[in-house]
C-alpha positions in Angstrom: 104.1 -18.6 8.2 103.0 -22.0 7.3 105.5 -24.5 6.9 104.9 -28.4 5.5 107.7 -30.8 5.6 106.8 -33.7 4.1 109.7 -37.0 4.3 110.5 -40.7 4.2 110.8 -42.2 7.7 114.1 -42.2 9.2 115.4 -38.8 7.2 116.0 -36.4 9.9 112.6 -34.9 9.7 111.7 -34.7 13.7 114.9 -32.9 14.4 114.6 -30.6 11.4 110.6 -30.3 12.3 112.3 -29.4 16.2 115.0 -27.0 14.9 112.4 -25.3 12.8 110.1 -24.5 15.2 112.8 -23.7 17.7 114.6 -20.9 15.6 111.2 -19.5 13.5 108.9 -19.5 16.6 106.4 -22.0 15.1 103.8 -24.1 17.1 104.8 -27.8 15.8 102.3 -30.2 14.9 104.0 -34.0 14.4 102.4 -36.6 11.8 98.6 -35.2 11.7 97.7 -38.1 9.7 99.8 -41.1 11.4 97.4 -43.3 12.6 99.6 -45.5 14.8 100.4 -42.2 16.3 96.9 -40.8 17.4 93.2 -42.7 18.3 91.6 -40.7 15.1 92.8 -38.6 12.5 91.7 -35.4 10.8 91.8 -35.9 7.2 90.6 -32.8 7.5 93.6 -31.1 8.6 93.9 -27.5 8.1 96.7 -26.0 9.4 96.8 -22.6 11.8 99.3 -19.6 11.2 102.3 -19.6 12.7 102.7 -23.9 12.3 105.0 -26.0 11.0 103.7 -29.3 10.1 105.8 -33.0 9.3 103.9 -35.9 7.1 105.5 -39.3 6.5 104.9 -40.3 3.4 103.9 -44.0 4.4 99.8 -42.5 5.2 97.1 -44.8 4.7 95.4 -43.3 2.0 94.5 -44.1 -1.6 96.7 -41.9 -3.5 99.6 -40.5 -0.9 100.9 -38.2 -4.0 97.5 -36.5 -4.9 96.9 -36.3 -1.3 99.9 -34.2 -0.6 99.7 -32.0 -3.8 96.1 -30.8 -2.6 97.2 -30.6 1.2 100.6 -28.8 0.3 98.6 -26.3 -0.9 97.1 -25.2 2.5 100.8 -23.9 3.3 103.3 -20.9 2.3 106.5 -24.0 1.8 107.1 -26.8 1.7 109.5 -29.0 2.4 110.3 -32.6 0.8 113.1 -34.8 2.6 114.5 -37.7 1.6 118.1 -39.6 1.8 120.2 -40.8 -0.7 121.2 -44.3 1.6 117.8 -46.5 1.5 120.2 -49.3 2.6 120.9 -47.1 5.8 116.8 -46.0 6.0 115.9 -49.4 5.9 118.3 -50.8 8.5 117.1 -47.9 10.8 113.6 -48.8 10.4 114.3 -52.1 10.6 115.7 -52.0 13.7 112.9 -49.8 15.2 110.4 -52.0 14.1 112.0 -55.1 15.3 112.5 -53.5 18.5 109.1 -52.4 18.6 109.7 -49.8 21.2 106.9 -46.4 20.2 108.4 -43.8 22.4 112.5 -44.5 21.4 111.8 -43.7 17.7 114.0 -40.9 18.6 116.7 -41.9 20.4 120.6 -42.9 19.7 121.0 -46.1 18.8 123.4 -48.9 17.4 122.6 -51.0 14.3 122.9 -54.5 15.5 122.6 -56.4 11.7 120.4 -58.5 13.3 117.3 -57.3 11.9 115.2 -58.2 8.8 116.4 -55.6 6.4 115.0 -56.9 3.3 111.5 -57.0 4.0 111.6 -53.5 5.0 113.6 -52.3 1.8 111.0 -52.4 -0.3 108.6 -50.4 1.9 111.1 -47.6 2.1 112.0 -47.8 -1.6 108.0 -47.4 -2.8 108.3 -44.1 0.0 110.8 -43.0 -1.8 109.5 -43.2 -5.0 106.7 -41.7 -4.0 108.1 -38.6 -3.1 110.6 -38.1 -6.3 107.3 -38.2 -7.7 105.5 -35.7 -5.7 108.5 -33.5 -6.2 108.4 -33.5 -9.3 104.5 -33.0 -9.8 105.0 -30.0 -7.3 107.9 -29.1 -8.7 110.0 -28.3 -5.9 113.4 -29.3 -5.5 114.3 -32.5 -2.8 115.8 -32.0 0.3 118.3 -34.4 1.4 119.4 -35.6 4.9 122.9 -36.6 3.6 123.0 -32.3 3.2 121.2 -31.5 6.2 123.2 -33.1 8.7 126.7 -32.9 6.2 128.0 -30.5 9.0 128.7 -28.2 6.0 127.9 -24.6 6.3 127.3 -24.2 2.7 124.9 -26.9 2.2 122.3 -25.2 5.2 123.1 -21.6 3.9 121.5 -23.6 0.2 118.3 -24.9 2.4 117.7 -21.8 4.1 118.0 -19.5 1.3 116.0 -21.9 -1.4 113.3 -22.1 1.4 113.6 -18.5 2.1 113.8 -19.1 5.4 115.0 -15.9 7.3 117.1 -18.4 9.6 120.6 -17.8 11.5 122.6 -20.4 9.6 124.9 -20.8 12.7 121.6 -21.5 15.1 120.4 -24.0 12.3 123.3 -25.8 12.3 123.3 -25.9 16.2 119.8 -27.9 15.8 121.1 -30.1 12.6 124.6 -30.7 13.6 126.0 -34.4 12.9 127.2 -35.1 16.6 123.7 -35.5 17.2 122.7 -38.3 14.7 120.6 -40.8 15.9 122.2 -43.8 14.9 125.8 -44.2 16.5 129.1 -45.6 14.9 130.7 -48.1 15.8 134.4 -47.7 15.6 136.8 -50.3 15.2 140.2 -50.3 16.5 
């Protein structure tokens, strides 16, 4: 199986790339084409069996909708996230940009509201609308982290069985389960 999840930064897509891998058994490749990631990229990229593959949408190419419709189409499914809160996306890319730190993209943290929002807003909002686009011009439904990580049983059983994905719901959930959010509340008292 080939798998292609394709998101907006800041949507859940490492842990649902992680938990994917985990529970179907699939070698995991991470951002093939993010150049801040590796020293050269394959534009090339042509997936191996067995693989489950995440893209950002925020690639340095041309046309980042026509390049995912032709790539999407080296895989079996795939898989478009997005979140409904671009307010919350941009203040957690915000703050991982400010703090400038590559290797704790993926660890817990608390929003600070000290960071430049606004200029980042508008970054995540043209990801964003690239993707309702490419959802639309593939046709497949959106994915949403606000479902993914709702805790709700219902809303994973949805994913899995739209994606026909042949996973335990109860192990999914395990991987996806809100506790393990990134970003941490405060609370006040």
């Amino acid at each position: 199986m080939k798998v292609l999840i394709i998101a907006i930064p800041r949507s859940g897509s490492t842990s649902l790339i992680r938990a994917m891998s985990l529970t179907l058994k699939l070698n995991r490749v991470d951002e093939p084409f993010n150049d801040r990631l590796w020293e050269s990229v394959n534009w090339d990229h042509t997936p191996d069996d067995n693989v489950v593959v995440k893209s950002l949408m925020d690639i340095y190419v041309n046309n980042r909708v026509e390049f995912f419709k032709r790539y999407s189409k080296l895989f079996d499914k795939t898989i478009i996230l997005s979140r409904h809160n671009l307010k919350e996306v941009a203040e957690s890319y915000a703050f991982q940009i400010d703090r400038n730190e590559r290797n704790e993209w993926h660890s817990k943290y608390k929003y600070t509201h000290k960071e430049s929002v606004d200029k980042h807003y508008e970054f995540i909002y043209k990801q964003n609308s690239d993707i309702i686009k490419l959802s639309k011009e593939l046709k497949i439904e959106m994915d949403w982290y606000e479902d993914l990580y709702s805790g709700e049983r219902d809303k994973l059983i949805h994913f899995i069985n739209k994606h026909d994905l042949g996973i335990d719901v109860d192990i999914l959930s395990k991987h996806l389960d809100p506790k393990g959010r990134l970003r941490q509340i405060e609370t006040l008292i």
